[in-house]
C-alpha positions in Angstrom: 0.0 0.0 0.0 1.4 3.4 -1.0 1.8 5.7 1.7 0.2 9.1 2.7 2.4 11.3 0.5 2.0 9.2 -2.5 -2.0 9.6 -1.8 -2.1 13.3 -2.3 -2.0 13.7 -6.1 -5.4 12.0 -7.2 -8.2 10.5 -5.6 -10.6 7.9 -7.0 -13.6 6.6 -4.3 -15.3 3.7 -4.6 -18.0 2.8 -3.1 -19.2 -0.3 -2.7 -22.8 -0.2 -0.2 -22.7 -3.2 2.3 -18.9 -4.0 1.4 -17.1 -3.3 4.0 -13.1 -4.2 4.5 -13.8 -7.1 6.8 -15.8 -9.3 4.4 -13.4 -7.9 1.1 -10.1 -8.4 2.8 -10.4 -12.0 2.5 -11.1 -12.2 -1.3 -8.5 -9.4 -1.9 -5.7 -11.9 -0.5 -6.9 -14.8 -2.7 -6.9 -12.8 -6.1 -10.7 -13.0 -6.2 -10.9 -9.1 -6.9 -7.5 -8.8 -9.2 -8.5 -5.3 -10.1 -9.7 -4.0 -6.3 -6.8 -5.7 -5.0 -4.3 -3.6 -8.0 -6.1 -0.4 -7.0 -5.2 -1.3 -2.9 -2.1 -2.1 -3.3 -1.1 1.4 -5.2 -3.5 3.4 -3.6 -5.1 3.8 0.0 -8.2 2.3 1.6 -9.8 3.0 4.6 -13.6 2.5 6.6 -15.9 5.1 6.3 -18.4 5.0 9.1 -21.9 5.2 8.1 -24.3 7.7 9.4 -27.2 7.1 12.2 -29.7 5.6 10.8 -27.2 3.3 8.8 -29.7 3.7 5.5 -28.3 4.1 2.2 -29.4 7.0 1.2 -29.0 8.9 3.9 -25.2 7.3 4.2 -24.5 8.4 0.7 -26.3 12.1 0.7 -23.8 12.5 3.7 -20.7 11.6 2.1 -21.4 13.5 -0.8 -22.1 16.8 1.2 -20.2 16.3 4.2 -23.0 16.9 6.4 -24.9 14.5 8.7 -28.6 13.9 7.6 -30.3 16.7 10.0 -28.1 19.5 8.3 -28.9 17.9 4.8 -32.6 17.0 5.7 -32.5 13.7 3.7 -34.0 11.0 6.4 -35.7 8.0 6.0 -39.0 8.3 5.4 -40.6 6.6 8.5 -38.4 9.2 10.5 -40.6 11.6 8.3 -43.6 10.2 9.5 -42.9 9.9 12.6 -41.8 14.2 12.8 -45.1 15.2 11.1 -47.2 13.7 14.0 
């Protein structure tokens, strides 16, 4: 894995819902994802926490803004409900 210096120049995210480094480091180390495992090995990785409630599209609106979901307003939609009573 490159280091923190070498990280600087370009950044490429992907993000994989549900995939988290604890079930993919295993198929990483036997070749079963040559091209993940290429971009880890010259790149950097890491865990991003999700967001509270742990719901898709409130985890993703988050990482995109860089806001948690009561500054962004996106919520799931029995959280919604629940507010309007």
């Amino acid at each position: 894995m490159a280091d923190a210096a070498q990280c600087r120049n370009k950044t490429l995210v992907i993000g994989l819902a549900g995939a988290t480094l604890h079930l993919l480091s295993p198929w990483l180390a036997a070749g079963a994802l040559p091209r993940l495992q290429a971009l880890e090995q010259r790149g950097c990785s890491g865990t991003l926490y999700s967001t509270i409630p742990p719901v898709s599209p409130v985890a993703w609106s988050s990482f995109c803004t860089g806001v948690n979901p009561a500054k962004h307003g996106i919520l799931p939609r029995a959280w919604q409900l629940l507010a309007a009573r």
